[in-house]
KELOZA-715133 format. One record per residue: residue number from 1; x, y, z of N, C-alpha, C, O in turn. Coordinates in steps of 0.001 Angstrom, whole numbers. Each point is the difference from the previous one (the first is absolute). Layout:
num nc1 nc2 nc3 cac1 cac2 cac3 cc1 cc2 cc3 oc1 oc2 oc3
NUM X Y Z X Y Z X Y Z X Y Z .
...
END
This chain:
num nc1 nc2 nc3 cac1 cac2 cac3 cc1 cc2 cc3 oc1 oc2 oc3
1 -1760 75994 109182 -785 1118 532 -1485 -151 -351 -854 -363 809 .
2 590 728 -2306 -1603 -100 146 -254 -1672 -630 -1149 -209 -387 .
3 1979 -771 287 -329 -1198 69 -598 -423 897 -840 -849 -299 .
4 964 1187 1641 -673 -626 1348 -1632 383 -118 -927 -800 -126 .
5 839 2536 219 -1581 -254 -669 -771 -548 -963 -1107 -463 277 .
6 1576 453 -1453 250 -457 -1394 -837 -1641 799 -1210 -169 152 .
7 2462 -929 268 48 -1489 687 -1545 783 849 -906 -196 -811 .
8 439 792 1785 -773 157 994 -1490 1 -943 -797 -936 -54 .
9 699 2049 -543 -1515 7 -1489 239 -824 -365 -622 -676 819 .
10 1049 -16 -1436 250 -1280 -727 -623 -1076 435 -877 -697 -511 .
11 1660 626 1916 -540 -1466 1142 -1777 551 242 -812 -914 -144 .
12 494 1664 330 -1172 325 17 -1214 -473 -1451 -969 -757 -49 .
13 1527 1491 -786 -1141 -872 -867 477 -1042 -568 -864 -874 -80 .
14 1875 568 -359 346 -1251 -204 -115 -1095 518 213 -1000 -687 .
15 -629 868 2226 523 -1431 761 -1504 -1088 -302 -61 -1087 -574 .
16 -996 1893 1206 -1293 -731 -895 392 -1332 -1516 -116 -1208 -202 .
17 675 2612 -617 51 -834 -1552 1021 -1206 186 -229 -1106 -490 .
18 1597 1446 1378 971 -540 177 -315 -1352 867 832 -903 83 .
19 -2128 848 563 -311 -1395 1027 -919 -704 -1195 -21 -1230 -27 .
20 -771 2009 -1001 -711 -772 -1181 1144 -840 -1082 -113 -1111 -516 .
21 1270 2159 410 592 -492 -975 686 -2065 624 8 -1022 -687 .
22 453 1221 2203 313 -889 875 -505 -1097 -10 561 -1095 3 .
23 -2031 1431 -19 -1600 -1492 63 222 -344 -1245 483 -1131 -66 .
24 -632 1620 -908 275 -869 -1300 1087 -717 -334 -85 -741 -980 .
25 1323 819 1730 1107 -767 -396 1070 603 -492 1019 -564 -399 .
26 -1327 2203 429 1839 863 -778 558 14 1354 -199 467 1121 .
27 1123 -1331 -1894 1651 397 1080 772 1254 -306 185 514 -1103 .
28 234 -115 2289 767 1291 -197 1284 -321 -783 605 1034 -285 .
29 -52 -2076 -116 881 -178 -682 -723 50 -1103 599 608 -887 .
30 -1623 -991 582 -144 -8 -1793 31 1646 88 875 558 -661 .
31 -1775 248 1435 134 1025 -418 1210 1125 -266 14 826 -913 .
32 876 -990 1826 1318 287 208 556 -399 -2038 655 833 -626 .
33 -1030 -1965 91 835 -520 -1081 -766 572 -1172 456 111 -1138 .
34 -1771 272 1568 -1131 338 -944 682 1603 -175 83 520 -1113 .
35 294 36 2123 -264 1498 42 1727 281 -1231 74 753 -971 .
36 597 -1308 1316 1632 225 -521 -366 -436 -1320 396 799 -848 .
37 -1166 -2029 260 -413 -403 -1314 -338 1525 -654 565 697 -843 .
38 -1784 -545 1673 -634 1818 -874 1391 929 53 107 665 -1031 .
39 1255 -408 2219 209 584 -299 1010 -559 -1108 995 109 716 .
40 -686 -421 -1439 489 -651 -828 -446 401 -1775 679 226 -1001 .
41 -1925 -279 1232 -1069 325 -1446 -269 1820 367 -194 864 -854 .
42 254 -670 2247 -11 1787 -488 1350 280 -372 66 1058 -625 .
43 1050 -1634 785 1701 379 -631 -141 -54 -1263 222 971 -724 .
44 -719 -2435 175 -244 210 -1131 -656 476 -906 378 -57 -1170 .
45 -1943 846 1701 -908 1265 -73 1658 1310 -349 425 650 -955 .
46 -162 -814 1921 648 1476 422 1043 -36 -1590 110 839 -893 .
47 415 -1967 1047 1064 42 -1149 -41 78 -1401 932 15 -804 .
48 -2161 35 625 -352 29 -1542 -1566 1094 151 -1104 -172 -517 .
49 1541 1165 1335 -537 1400 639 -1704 8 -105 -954 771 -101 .
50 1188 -1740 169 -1885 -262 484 -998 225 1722 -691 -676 763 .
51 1270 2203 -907 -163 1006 974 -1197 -195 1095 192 306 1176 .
52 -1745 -962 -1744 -1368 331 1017 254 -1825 328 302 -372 1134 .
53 -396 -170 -1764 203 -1434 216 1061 -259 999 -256 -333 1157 .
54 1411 487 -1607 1403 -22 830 -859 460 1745 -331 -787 887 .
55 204 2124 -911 -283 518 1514 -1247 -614 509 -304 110 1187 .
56 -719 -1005 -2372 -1281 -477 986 365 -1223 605 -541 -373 1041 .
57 1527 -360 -1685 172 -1550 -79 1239 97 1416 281 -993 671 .
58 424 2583 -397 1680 -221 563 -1631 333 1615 12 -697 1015 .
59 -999 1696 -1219 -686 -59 1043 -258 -805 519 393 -61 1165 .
60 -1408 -1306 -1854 -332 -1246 410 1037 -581 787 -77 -154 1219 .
61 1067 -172 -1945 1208 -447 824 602 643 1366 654 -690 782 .
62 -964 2258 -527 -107 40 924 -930 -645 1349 319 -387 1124 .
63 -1420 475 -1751 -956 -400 746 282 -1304 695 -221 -215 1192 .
64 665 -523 -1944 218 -1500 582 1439 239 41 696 -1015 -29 .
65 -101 2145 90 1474 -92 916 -206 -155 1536 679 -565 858 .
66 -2183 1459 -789 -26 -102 1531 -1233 -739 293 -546 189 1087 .
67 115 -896 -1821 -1132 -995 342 274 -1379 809 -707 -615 799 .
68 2045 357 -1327 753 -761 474 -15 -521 1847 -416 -1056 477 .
69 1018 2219 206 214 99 789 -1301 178 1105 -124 -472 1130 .
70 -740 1301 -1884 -1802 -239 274 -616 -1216 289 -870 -314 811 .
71 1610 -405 -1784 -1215 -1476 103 946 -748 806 -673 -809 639 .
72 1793 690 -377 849 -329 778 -186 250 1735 273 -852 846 .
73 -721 2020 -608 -393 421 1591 -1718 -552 348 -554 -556 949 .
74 113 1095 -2362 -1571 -872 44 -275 -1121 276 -953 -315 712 .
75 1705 -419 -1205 -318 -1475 -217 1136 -725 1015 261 -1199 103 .
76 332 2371 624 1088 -547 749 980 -1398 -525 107 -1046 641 .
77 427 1291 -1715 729 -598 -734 1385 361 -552 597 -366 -1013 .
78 -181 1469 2328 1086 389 -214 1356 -1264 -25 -259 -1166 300 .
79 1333 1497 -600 1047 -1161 25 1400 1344 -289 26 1194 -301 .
80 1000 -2301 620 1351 202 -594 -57 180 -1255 13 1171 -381 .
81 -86 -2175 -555 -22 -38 -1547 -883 474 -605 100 286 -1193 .
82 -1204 -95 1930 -1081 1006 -974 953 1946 -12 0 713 -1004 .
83 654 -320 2327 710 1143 343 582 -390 -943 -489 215 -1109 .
84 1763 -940 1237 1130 38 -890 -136 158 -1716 699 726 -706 .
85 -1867 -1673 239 14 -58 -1222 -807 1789 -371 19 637 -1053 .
86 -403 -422 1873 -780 1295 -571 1040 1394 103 -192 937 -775 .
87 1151 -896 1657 982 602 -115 1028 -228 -1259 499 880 -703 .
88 -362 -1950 632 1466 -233 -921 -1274 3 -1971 587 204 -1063 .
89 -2011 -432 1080 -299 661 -1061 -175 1676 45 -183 952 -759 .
90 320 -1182 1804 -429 2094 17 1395 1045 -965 125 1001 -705 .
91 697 -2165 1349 1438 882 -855 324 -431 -1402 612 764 -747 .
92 -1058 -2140 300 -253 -165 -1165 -1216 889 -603 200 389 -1151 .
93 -1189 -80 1630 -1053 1551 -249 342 1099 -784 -389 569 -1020 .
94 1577 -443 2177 544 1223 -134 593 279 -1013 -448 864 -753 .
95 1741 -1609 455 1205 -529 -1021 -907 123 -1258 551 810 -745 .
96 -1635 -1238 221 -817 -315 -848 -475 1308 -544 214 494 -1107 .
97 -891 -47 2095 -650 1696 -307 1170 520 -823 32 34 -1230 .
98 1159 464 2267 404 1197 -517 1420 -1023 -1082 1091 569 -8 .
99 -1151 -1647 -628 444 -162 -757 -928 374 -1303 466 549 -998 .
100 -1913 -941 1153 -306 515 -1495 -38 1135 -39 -85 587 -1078 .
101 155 277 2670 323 1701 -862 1462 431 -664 99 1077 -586 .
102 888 -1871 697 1336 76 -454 206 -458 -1049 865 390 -784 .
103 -2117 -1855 512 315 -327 -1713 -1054 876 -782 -1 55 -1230 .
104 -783 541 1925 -1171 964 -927 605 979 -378 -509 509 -999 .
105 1755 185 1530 602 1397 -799 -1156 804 434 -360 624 -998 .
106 -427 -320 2034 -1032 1026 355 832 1009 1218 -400 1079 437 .
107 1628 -1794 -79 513 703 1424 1596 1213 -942 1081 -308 -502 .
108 -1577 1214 641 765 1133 -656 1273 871 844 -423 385 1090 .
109 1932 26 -1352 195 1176 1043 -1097 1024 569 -947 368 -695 .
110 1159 83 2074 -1198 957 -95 719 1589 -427 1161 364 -185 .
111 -2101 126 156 15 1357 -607 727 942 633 -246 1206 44 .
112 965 -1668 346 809 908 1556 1286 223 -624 613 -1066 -67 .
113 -41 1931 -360 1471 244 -612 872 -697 1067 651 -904 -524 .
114 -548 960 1133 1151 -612 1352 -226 -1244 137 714 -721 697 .
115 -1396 447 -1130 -626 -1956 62 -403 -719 -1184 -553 -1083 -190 .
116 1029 2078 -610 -613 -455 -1547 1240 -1467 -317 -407 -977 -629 .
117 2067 1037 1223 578 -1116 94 -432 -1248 348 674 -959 -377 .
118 -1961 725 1214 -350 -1011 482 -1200 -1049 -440 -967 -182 739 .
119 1140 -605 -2223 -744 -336 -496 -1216 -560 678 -151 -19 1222 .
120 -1019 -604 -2433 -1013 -562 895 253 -1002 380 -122 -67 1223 .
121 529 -1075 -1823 536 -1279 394 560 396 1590 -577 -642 877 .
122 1456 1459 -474 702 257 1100 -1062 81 1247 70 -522 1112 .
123 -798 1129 -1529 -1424 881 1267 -671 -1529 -466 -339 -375 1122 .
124 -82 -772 -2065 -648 -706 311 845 -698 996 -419 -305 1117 .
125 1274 128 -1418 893 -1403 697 106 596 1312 -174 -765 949 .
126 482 2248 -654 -446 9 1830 -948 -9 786 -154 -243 1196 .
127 -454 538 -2017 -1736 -790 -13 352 -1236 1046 130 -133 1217 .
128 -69 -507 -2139 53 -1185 -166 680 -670 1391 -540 -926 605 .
129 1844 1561 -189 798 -41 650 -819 217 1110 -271 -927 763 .
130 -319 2513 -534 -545 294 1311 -1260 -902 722 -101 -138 1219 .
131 -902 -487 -2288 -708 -804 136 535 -1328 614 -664 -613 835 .
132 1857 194 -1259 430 -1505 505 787 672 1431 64 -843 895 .
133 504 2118 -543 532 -102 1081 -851 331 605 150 -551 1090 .
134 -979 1108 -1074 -840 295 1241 -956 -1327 372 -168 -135 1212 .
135 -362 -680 -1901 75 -1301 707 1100 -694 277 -358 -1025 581 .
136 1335 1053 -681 1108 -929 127 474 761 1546 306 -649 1000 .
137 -331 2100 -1082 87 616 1629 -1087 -103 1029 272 556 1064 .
138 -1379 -1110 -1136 -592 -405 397 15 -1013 480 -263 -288 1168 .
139 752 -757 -2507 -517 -1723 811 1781 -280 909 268 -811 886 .
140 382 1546 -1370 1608 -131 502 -404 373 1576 81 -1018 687 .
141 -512 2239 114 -421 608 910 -659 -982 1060 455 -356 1087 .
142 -1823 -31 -1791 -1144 -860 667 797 -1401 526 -132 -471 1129 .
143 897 -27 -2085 770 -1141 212 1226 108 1164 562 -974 501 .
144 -340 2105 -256 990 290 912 -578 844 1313 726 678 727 .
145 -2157 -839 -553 -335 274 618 -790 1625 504 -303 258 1165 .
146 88 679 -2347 -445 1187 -152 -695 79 -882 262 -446 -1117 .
147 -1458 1121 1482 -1464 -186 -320 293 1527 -882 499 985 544 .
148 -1049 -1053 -2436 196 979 -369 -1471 119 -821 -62 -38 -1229 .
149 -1256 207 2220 -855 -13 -930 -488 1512 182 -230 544 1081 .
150 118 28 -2357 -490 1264 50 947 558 -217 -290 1095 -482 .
151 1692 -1285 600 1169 958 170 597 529 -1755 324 -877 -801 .
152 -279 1883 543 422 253 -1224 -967 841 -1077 -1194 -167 250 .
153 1444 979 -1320 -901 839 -492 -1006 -523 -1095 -1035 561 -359 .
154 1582 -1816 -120 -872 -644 -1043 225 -2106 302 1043 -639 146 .
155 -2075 297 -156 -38 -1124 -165 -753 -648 -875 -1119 465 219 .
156 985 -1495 -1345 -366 -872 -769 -1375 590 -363 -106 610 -1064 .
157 -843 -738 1798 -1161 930 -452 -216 914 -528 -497 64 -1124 .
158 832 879 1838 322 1309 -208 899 8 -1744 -130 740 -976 .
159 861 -1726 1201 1346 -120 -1540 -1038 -137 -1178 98 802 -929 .
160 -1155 -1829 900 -486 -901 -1072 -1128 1698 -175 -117 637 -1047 .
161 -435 -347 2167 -1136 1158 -573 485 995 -750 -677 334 -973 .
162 1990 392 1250 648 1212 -149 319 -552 -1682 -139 889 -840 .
163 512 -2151 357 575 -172 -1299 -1180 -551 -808 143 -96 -1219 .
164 -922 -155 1605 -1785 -245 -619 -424 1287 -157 -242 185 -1193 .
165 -7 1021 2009 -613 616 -82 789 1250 -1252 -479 817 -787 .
166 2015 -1277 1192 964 666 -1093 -248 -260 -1197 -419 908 -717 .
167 571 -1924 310 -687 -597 -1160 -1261 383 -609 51 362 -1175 .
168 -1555 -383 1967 -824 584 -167 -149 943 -627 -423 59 -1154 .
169 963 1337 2275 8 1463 -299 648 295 -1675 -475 603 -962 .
170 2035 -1499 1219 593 -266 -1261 -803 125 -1340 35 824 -914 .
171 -782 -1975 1147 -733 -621 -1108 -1082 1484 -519 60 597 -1075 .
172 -848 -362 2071 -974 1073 -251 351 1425 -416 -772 769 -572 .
173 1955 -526 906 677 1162 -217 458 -35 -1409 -163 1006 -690 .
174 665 -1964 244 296 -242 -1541 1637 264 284 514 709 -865 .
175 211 -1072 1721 1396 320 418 720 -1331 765 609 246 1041 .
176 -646 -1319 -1407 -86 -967 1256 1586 -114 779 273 -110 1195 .
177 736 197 -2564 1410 92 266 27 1020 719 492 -344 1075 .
178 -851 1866 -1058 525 874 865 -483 -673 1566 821 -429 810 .
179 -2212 439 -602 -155 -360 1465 272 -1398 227 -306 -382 1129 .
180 802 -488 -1905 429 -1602 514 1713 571 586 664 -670 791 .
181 -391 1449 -1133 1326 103 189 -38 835 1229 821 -266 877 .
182 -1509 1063 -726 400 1125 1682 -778 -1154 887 512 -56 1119 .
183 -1273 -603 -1234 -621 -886 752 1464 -692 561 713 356 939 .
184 -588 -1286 -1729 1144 -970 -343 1164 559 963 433 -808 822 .
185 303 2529 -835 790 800 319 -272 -376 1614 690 -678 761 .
186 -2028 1416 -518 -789 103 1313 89 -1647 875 310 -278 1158 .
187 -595 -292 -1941 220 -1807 955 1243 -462 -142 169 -1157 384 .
188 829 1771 -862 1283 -114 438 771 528 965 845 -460 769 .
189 -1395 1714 -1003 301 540 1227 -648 -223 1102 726 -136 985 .
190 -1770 58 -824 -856 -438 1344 511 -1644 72 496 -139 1118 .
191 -460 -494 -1487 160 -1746 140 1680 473 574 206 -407 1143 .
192 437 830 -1482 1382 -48 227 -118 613 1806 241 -664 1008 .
193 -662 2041 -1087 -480 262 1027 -88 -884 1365 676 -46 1028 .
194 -1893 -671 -1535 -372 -584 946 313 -1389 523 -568 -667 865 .
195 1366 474 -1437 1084 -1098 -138 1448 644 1529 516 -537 979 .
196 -447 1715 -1554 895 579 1117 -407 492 1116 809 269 888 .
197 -2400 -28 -717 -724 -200 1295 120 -1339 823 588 -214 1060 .
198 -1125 -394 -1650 373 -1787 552 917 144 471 -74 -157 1219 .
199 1354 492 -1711 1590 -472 -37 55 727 1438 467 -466 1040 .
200 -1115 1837 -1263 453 718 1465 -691 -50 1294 497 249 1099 .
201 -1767 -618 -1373 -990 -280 1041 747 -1630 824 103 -189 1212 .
202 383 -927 -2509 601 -1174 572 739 557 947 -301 -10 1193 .
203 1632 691 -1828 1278 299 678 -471 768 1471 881 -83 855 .
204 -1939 707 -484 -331 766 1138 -708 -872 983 214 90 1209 .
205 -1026 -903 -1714 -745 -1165 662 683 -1256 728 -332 -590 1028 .
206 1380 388 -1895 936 -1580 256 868 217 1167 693 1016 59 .
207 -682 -1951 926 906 41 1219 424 -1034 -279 -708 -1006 -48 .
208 2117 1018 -231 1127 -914 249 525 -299 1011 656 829 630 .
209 -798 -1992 -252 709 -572 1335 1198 309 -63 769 -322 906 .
END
């Protein structure tokens, strides 16, 4: 949903920097390998709760999550294997993040008597879950012939800001476990969500011979 504008501002001031970065010689693959490296060192920021660092360093890495694909249309240097490899690190990305919130002990039951059964580990790991299916309903779709861009309530962007900015607020509030955890709650449920948008938008779209 607001990924497409999100991708649209983006391509706008970015593409300039993205045809400079091109003339000098960065391949969108280094950057693609550069960006998963950072996110890698903000997990390990995150895991030993090194809160302003963790979210400046997991930002950067955003940045060249989608720089990637920038210098790639710029420099018209798109490919198969530059796609592929930047997808199949995106879910290693992912896996990474919300594992150091599961070994950090920051993700709590929430405060909800009726849900207080459902540890944090649990809400990380569907996290976790909703993030890998909703690309996985995606690239399953596209490959079979149904175009699912835009379709669904949260996508990858939208994921990485909402748990940065969680963190943040976290941090400043002097509370980080309470809001890492309704955050955490919130992108499980939305990632799961929108995982079952895909599923149903496919199933309505697909004509079987």
């Amino acid at each position: 949903m607001l990924s497409k504008t999100l991708k649209a501002a983006a391509g706008k001031v970015f593409d300039p920097l993205a045809k400079i970065l091109g003339q000098i010689g960065l391949k969108p693959n280094h950057i693609t390998v550069t960006g998963v490296a950072l996110t890698m060192y903000a997990a390990w920021l995150l895991y030993h709760q090194n809160v302003y660092h963790a979210f400046l360093v997991g930002m950067i890495a955003c940045l060249f999550d989608g720089a990637d694909g920038l210098v790639a249309r710029a420099t018209k240097t798109s490919s198969l294997r530059g796609g592929y490899l930047d997808a199949t690190l995106d879910r290693y990305a992912d896996c990474i993040a919300f594992s150091a919130l599961i070994l950090c002990d920051w993700v709590n039951p929430l405060p909800i008597d009726f849900l207080d059964f459902i540890s944090g580990q649990m809400w990380a790991m569907a996290a976790m879950i909703g993030a890998f299916q909703t690309s996985y309903c995606r690239a399953a779709a596209e490959r079979l012939g149904v175009s699912q861009e835009g379709i669904g309530l949260i996508e990858r962007p939208e994921r990485w800001f909402v748990l940065g900015m969680g963190l943040l607020i976290g941090e400043l509030m002097g509370d980080v476990e309470t809001i890492i955890t309704i955050v955490v709650a919130i992108l499980a449920v939305l990632g799961n969500l929108t995982a079952l948008q895909r599923m149903k938008h496919f199933w309505n779209e697909a004509k079987d011979e």
